[in-house]
C-alpha positions in Angstrom: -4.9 18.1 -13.6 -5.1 21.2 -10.6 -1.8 21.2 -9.7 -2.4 22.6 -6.4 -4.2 19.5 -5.7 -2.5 17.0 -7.8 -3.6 14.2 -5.2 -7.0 14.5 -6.3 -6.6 12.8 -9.9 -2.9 11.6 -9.5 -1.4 7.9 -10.5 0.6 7.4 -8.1 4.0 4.6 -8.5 4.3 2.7 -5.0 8.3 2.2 -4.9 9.5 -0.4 -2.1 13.2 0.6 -2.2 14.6 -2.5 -1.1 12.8 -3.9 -4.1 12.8 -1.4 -6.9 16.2 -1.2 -8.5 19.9 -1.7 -6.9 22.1 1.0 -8.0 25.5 -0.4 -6.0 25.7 -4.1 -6.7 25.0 -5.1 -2.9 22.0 -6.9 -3.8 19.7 -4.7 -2.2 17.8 -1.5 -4.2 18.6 2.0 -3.3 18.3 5.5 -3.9 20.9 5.4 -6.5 19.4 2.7 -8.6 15.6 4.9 -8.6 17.2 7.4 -9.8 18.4 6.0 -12.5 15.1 4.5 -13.2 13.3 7.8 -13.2 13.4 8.0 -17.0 11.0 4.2 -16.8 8.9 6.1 -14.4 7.9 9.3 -16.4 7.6 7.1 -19.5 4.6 5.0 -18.0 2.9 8.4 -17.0 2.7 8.3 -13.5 2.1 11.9 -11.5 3.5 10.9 -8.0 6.0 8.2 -6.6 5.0 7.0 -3.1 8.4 5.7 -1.2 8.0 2.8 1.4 10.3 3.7 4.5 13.6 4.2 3.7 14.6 5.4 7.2 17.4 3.5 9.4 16.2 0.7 10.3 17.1 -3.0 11.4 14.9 -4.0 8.4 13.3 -6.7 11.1 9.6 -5.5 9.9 10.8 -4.3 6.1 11.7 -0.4 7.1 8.1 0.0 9.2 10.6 -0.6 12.7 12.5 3.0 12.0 15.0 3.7 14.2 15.7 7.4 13.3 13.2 9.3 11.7 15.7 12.1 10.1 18.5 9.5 8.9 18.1 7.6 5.7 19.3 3.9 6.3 23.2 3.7 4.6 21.7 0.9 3.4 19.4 2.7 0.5 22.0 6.1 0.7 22.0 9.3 2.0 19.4 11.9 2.9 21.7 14.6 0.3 21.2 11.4 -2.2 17.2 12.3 -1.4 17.0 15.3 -2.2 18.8 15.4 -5.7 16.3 12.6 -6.1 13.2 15.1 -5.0 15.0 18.2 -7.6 15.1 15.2 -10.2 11.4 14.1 -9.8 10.1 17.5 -9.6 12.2 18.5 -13.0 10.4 15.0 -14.6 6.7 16.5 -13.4 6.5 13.5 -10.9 5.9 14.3 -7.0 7.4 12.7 -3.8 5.6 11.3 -1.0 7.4 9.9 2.2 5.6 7.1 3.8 5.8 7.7 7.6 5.6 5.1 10.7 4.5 7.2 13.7 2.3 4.3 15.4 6.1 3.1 16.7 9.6 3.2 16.4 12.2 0.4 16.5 13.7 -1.6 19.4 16.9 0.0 18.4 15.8 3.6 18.2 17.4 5.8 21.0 14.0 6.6 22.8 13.3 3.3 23.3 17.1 2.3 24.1 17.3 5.5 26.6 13.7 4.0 27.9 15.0 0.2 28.7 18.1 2.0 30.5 15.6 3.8 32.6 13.2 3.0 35.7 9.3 2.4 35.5 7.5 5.4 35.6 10.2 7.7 34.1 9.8 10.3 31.7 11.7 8.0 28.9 9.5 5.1 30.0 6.5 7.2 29.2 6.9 8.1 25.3 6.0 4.7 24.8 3.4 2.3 26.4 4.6 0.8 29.5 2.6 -1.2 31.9 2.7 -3.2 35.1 1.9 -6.9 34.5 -0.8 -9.1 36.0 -0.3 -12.0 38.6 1.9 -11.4 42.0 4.9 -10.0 40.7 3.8 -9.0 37.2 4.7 -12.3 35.3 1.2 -11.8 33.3 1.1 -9.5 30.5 -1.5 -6.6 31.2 -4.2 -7.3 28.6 -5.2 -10.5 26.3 -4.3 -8.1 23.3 -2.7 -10.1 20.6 -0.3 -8.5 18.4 -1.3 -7.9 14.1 1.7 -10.2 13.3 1.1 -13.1 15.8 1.5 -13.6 19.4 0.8 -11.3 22.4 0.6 -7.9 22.1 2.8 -7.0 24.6 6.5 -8.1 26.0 8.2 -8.0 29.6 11.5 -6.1 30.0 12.2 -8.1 33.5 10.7 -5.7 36.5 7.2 -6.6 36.2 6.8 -3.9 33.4 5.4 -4.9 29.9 5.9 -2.8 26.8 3.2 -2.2 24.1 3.5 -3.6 20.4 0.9 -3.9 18.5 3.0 -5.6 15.9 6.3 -7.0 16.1 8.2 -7.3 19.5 10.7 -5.1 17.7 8.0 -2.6 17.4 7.1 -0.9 20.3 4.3 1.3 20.1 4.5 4.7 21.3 2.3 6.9 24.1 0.2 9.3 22.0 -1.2 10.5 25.4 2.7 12.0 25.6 3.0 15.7 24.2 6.4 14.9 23.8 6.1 12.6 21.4 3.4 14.6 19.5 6.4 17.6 19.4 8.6 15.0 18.1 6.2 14.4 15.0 5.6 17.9 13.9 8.9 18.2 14.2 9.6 15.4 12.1 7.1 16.5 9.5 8.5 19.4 8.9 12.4 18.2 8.5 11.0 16.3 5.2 8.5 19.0 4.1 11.8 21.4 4.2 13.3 19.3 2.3 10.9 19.3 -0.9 8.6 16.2 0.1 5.0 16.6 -1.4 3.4 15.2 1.0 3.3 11.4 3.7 1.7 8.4 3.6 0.7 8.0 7.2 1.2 4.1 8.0 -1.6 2.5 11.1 -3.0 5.9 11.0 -5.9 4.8 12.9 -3.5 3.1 15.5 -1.7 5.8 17.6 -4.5 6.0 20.5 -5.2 3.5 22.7 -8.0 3.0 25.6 -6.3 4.2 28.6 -8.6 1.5 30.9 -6.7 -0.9 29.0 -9.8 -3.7 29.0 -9.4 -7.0 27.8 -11.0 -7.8 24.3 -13.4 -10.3 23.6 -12.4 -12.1 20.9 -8.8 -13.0 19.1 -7.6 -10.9 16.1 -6.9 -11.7 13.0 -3.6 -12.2 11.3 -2.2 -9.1 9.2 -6.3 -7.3 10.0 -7.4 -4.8 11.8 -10.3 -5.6 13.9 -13.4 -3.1 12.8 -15.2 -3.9 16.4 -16.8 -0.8 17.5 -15.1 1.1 20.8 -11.8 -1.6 20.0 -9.2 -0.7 22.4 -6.3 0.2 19.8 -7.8 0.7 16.7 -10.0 3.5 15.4 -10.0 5.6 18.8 -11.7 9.0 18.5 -8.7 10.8 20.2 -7.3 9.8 16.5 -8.9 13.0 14.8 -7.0 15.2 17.6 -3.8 14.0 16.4 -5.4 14.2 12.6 -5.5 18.1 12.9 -2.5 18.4 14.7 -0.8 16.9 11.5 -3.0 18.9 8.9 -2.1 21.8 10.9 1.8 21.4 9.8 1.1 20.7 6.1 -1.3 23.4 5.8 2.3 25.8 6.5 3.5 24.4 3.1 1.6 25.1 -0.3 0.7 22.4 -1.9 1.4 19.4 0.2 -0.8 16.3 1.2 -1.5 13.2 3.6 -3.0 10.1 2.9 -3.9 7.3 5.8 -3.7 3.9 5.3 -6.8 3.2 7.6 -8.5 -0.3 8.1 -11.3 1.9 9.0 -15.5 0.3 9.2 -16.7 2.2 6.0 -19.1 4.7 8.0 -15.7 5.7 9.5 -13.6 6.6 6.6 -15.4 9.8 6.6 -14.5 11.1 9.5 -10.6 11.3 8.5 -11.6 12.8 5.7 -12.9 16.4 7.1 -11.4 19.4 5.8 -8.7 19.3 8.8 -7.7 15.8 8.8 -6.4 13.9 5.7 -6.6 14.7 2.0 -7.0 10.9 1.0 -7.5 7.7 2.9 -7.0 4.4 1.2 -9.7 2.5 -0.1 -8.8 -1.2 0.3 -12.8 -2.4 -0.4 -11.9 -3.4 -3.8 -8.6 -4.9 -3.5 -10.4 -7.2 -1.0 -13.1 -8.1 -3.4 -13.8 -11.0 -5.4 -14.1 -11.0 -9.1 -17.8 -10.7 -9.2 -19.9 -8.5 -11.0 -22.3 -7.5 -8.4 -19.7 -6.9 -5.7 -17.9 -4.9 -8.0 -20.9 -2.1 -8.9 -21.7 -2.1 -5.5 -18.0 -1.2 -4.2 -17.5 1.3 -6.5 -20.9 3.1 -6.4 -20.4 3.3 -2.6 -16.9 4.4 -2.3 -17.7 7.1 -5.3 -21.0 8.3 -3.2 -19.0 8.7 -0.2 -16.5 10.4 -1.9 -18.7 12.8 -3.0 -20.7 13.5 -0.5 -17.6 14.6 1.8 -15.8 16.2 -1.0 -12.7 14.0 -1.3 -11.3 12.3 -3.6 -11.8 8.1 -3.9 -8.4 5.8 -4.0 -8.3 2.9 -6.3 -6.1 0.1 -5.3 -5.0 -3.1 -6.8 -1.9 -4.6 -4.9 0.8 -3.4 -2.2 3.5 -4.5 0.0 1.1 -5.8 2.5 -1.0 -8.3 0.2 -0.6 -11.1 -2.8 -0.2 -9.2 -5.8 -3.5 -9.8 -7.7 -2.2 -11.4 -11.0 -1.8 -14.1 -8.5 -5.3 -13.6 -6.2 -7.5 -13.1 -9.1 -6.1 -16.3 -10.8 -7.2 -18.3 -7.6 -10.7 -20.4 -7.7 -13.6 -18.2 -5.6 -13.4 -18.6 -1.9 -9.7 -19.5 -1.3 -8.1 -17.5 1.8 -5.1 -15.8 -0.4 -3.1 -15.4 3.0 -2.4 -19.2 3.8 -3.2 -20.2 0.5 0.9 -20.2 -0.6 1.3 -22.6 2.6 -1.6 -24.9 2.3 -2.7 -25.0 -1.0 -4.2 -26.4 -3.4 -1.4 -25.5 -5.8 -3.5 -26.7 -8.7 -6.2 -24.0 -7.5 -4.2 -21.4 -9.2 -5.2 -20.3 -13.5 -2.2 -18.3 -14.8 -3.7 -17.2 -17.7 -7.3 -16.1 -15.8 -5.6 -14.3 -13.3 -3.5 -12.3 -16.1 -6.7 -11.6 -18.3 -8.6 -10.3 -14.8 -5.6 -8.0 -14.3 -5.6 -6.2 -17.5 -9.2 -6.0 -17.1 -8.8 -4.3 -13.3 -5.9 -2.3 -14.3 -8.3 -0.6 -17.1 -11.2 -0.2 -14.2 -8.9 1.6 -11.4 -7.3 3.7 -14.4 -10.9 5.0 -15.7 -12.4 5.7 -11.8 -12.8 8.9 -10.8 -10.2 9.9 -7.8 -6.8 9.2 -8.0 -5.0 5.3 -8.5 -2.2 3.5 -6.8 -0.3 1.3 -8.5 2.6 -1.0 -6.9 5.9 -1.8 -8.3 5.7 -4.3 -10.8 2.0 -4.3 -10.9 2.3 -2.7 -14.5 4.4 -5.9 -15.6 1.8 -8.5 -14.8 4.1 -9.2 -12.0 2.8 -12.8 -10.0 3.0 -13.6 -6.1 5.8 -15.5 -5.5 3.8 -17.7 -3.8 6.2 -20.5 -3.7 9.7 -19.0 -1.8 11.3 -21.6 0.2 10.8 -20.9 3.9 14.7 -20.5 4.4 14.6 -17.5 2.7 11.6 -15.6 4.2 11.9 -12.1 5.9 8.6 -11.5 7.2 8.4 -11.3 10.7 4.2 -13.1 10.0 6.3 -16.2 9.3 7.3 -16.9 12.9 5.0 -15.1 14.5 2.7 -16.8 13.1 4.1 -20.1 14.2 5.1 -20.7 10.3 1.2 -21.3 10.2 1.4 -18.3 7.4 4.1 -17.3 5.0 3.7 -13.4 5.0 4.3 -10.7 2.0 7.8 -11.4 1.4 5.8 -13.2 -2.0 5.1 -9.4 -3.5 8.2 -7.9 -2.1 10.8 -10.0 -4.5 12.9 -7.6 -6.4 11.9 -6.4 -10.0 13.1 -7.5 -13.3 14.5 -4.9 -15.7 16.1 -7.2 -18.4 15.5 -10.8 -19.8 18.8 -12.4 -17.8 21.2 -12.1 -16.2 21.9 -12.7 -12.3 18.5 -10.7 -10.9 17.6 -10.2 -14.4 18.8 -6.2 -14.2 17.5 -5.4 -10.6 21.4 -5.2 -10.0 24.6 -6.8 -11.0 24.5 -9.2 -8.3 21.8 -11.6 -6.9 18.6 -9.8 -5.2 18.0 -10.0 -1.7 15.2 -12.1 -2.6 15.4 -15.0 -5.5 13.6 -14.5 -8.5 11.8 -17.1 -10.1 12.7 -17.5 -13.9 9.4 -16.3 -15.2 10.9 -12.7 -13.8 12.9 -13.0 -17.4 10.0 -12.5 -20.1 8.3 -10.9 -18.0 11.2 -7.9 -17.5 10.4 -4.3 -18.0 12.9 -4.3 -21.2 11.2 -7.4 -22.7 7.6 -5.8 -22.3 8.5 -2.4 -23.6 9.0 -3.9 -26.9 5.9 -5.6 -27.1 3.0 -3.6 -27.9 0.6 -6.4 -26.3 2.4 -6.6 -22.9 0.9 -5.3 -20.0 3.1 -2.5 -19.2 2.2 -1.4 -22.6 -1.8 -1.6 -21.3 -0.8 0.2 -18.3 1.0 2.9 -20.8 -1.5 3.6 -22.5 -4.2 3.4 -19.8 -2.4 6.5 -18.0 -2.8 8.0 -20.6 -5.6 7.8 -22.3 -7.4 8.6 -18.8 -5.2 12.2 -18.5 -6.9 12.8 -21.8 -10.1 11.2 -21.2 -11.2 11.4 -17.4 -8.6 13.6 -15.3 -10.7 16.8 -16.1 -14.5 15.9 -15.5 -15.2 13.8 -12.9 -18.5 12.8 -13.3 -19.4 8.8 -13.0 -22.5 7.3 -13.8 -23.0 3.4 -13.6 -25.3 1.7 -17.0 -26.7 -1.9 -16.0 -25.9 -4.2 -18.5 -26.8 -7.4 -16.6 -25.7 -9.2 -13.8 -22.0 -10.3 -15.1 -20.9 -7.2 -16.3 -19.4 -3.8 -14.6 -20.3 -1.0 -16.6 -20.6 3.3 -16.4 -19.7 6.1 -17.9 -17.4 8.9 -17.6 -18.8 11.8 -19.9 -18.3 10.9 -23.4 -16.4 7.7 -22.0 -18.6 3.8 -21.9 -16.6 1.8 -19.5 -17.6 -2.3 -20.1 -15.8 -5.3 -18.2 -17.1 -8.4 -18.7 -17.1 -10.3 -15.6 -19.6 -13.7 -16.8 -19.0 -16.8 -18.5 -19.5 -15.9 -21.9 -18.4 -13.0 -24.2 -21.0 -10.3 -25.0 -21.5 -8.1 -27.2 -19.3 -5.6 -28.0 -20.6 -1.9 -27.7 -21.1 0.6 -30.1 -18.9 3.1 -30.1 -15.3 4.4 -30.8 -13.0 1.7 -29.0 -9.9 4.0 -27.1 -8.8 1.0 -25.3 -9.5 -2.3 -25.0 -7.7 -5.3 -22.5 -7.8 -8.1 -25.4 -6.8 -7.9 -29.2 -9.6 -10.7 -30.0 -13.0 -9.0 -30.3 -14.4 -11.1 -32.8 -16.7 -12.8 -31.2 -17.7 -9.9 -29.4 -16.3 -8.9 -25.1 -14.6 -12.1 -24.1 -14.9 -12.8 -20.5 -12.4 -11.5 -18.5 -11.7 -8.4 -20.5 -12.7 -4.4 -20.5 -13.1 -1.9 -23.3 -13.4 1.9 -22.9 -15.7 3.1 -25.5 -16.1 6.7 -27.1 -19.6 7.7 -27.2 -20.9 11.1 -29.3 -23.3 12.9 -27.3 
């Protein structure tokens, strides 16, 4: 792998602190107890570890409502606790990359505290978005925007005034339009980059400009989904690339460092975040959001690979993340069933364990064997499930009430991990988790599956590393049509086979280097992938 650009072919390890591993017994994960996972972290291969916010915070929207942007919440330790973690990751061969929130801040972060304090119209007032209401004495909020979580977009302060979120009320969004606030970012960037931080992942970064005319839009959004209208208000603006160089700019003062956007972008649009002085990387969600079908698998991948290439960037592969059902659990669901409600609603008896777990090993030896780089979410290497069924009592997720409890939220792929068979949270900590577990957590701990050569942290093991050897350094793709139910290509001397169909198929010829089953017998079962060593 180029170092320089380590982006470009990297797995990268999401880690949701509050989630990962709890160093101090409080029932929450922290800095301390990462670092003592670090040894788990180079063993399963991974080249970068991608940190969810871990910024003070009121934790109302999971770390995403930051209330200081240079403070580490006590909560997960210390910002000197962060950067014996970066020396430590570095000294391991892993990178670090900070996910950052500049869409909005918190209700509780001084800007917006000094802005409440202060009149309409004020300099404080206009770092964020501020705007008089409709109706005589501005009792109606300013547009019909609706807000990603639920509910209206926008909340009153009591003078006629309405302030801007596009997501939770805690979250107000802030005025891009403001130079101020721009400052404050580079700013910002450059504390962590100082600091040893390889590189951000920018969260909503195709959020931060709005239409200044303010129109209404003409139709409702959908919950946790960005709307891919063309000209939308809020989303996708073209002032965005403006602010997109302003950012690369910063990095480009540091060797080395990179950005990736998590943008709900139309596909003709990705591109465009993607010149030379915007972002490195932009996710790719298209295949996480695809069913397990054949066809729609070829033709995601050929197009997200084609436009990769055509622009010179890298692709993205991703599986799961803190924002979605963990795919164990989605592809184990019958065709057509809505994922999101699906843990509220039902059916229950929709759901095949044992398919979704055979689909997963499969996808986990697709993402691992694409060219570009993979991201792979904590406890996505363990076969981890949705925990679909989490009583409502406990729930975190501001989509729950927003939502008028119509939809449970994400709080089902944020439950702390297991690190041993028992115990109180199974080894997250010596204490219960924030979260419950649910006792299948136990056998399916990170201790248990290490000594078990047919587990899937052992696939995922071996996958990371039989791609450094086999794909990192040429990254040609070539897809082979082997019928209707099956995804198939080649990277040089590599044949890639998954076996989407009914029925198993025949096995290809070839040198097997990896295969998702131990029963070939009857030839590819359904369900499963093999990577196959061709001569030339």
């Amino acid at each position: 792998m180029n170092q320089a650009e380590w982006w470009k072919t990297g797995v990268v390890y999401q880690v949701y602190v509050r989630s990962f591993a709890d160093g101090n017994g409080d029932g929450t994960g922290d800095i301390a107890g990462l670092r003592s996972r670090l040894p788990y972290l180079k063993a399963l291969g991974v080249d970068a570890l991608w940190m969810n916010p871990w910024y003070d915070s009121p934790l109302r929207d999971g770390g995403y409502d930051v209330a200081d942007y240079r403070k580490i919440d006590e909560r997960f330790g210390t910002t000197a606790e962060v950067e014996e973690l970066i020396t430590e990751a570095h000294s391991l061969g892993m990178k670090l990359i900070a996910d950052l929130v500049p869409n909005h801040t918190s209700t509780d972060h001084a800007w917006f505290q000094e802005a409440l304090a202060s009149p309409p119209g004020s300099p404080a007032r206009d770092r964020y978005v501020f705007k008089e209401g409709k109706g005589e004495s501005g009792e109606l909020p300013p547009t019909n925007w609706t807000a990603v979580f639920g509910g209206p977009a926008w909340e009153p302060v009591g003078d006629g005034t309405w302030y801007l979120h596009i997501f939770d009320v805690s979250q107000p969004d802030l005025n891009w339009e403001n130079e101020e606030v721009r400052a404050e970012f580079d700013s910002v960037f450059r504390f962590w980059l100082d600091r040893g931080i390889d590189g951000f992942r920018i969260d909503v970064a195709h959020g931060m400009v709005k239409d200044q005319a303010f129109p209404d839009v003409e139709r409702a959004a959908v919950l946790l989904e960005s709307d891919l209208a063309e000209d939308h208000p809020f989303w996708d603006r073209e002032g965005i690339h403006e602010i997109n160089r302003r950012f690369r700019s910063v990095l480009d003062e540091y060797d080395g460092r990179m950005m990736v956007a998590e943008a709900w972008v139309a596909p003709d649009r990705l591109p465009l975040y993607l010149r030379p002085d915007e972002y490195h990387q932009s996710f790719n969600f298209d295949l996480l959001g695809t069913e397990w079908n054949a066809g729609e698998f070829n033709s995601v991948i050929a197009t997200a690979v084609e436009a990769a290439e055509k622009i010179g960037a890298s692709s993205t592969w991703v599986l799961s993340n803190h924002d979605v059902m963990r795919h164990p659990t989605r592809y184990g669901l019958d065709a057509g069933i809505n994922w999101r409600t699906w843990p509220l609603d039902g059916p229950t008896d929709a759901l095949d364990v044992a398919r979704g777990n055979r689909r997963a090993r499969a996808a986990c030896m697709i993402t691992m064997s694409l060219p570009g780089s993979t991201y792979v979410y904590q406890g996505e290497e363990l076969g981890l499930p949705e925990v679909w069924d989490l009583p409502v009592e406990v729930l975190d997720d501001p989509t729950w009430v927003r939502s008028d409890k119509q939809m449970k939220g994400r709080d089902g792929c944020r439950v702390p991990l297991p690190w041993e068979p028992d115990g109180p949270s199974f080894g997250f900590g010596s204490g219960n988790a924030w979260l419950p577990q649910p006792d299948v957590f136990g056998p399916l701990s990170a201790a248990v599956q290490t000594e078990d050569a047919a587990s899937m942290l052992s696939l995922y093991r071996a996958a990371i590393f039989a791609r450094r050897e086999h794909f990192v350094h040429d990254q040609s793709f070539a897809p082979i049509d082997m019928g209707t139910d099956v995804v198939a290509y080649t990277r040089g001397d590599v044949l890639v086979v998954v076996n989407m169909g009914e029925a198993p198929i025949e096995m290809p010829d070839g040198e097997v280097i990896l295969c998702s089953t131990d029963d070939v017998s009857a030839g590819l079962p359904i369900d499963s992938a093999v990577w196959v060593h061709r001569a030339r």
